[in-house]
N, C-alpha and C positions, 0 to 999 in steps of 0.2 A: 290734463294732469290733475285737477282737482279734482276730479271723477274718482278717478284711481285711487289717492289720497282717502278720501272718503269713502270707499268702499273698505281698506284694509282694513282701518277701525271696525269696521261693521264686521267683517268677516273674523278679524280676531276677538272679537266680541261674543261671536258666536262657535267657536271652536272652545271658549273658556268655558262658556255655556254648557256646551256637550260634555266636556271631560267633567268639569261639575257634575253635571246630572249625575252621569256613570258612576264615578266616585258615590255621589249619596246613594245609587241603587245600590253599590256595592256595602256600602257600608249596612244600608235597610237588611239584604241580605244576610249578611253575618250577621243583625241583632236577632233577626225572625230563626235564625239557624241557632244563637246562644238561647233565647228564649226555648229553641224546641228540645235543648238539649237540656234547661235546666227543668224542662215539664215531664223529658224522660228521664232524672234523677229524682226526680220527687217520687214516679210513681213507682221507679226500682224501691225507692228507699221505705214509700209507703207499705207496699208488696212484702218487703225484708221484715218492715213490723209487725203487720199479720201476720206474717211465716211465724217469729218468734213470739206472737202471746197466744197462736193454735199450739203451737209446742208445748208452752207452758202450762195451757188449760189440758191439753193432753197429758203428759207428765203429770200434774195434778192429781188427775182422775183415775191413771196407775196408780199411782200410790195411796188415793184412800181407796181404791178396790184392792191394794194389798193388803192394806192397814184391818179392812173391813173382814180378809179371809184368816187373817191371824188372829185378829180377836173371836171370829166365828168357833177358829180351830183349838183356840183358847177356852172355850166356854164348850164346847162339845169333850175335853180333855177333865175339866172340873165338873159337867155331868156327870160322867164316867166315875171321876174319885167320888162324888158324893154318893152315886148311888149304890156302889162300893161299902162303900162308910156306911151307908144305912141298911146294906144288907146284913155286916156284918156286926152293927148293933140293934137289928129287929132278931138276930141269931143268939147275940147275946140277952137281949132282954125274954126272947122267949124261954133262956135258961134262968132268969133271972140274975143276973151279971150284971156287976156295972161295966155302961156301954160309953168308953170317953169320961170327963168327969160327972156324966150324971147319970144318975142311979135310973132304969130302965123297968121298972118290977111287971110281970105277968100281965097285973093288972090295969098299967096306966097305955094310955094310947102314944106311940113317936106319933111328934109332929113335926121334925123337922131339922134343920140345921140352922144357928146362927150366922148371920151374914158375916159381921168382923170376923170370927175365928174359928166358925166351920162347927164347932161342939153341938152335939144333938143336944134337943130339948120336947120336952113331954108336952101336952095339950095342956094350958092355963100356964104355961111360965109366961111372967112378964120378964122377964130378965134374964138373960145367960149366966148359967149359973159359971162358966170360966173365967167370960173374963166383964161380964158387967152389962153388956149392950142391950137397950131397950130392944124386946123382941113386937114385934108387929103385930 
């Protein structure tokens, strides 16, 4: 009888044993499964930031190549007027006309247009004679 005795303990000893273990594997289980789940949120979430600052540097780069073809089409349109304007006061100065507010005569060379306000000006102006601007 004391055999028996001293066996139960033993044997309930080791049936706590077991269910123990199982418990902790189970438990190890879930953490290694939260851990994998929070290593595949990182790298969705990192993935999701790339996505959004290639978009943004894309977006970007639309916009100063728009930025770039308006201003192109901008300065190809003010070509266009200037050389306009200088046909039609190399037209007039070859009549002797004044061409814009400055006098254009036969004799003197156009040189140009001032940058503030577009008025022709002859070779040796330092100055626009319209409206003031140091000429280059």
């Amino acid at each position: 009888m004391w055999g028996y005795r001293r066996r139960t303990p033993l044997l309930t000893t080791a049936v706590v044993a077991g269910v123990s273990s199982a418990a902790a594997k189970r438990q190890v289980n879930q953490m290694e499964q939260a851990a994998a789940q929070n290593q595949a949120i990182q790298r969705s979430e990192a993935q999701r930031q790339q996505d959004e600052a290639r978009h943004r540097e894309e977006r970007a780069a639309w916009e100063r190549e728009k930025a770039e073809q308006k201003a192109k089409e901008e300065r190809l349109a003010w070509e266009r007027e200037m050389e306009r304007r200088e046909d039609e006061r190399a037209r007039a100065g070859a009549a002797g006309i004044v061409a814009g507010s400055a006098a254009v005569h036969p004799g003197e060379k156009f040189a140009g247009y001032c940058p503030k306000c577009g008025n022709g000006f002859v070779h040796g102006a330092n100055f626009c004679v319209k409206c003031g601007n140091k000429l280059a």
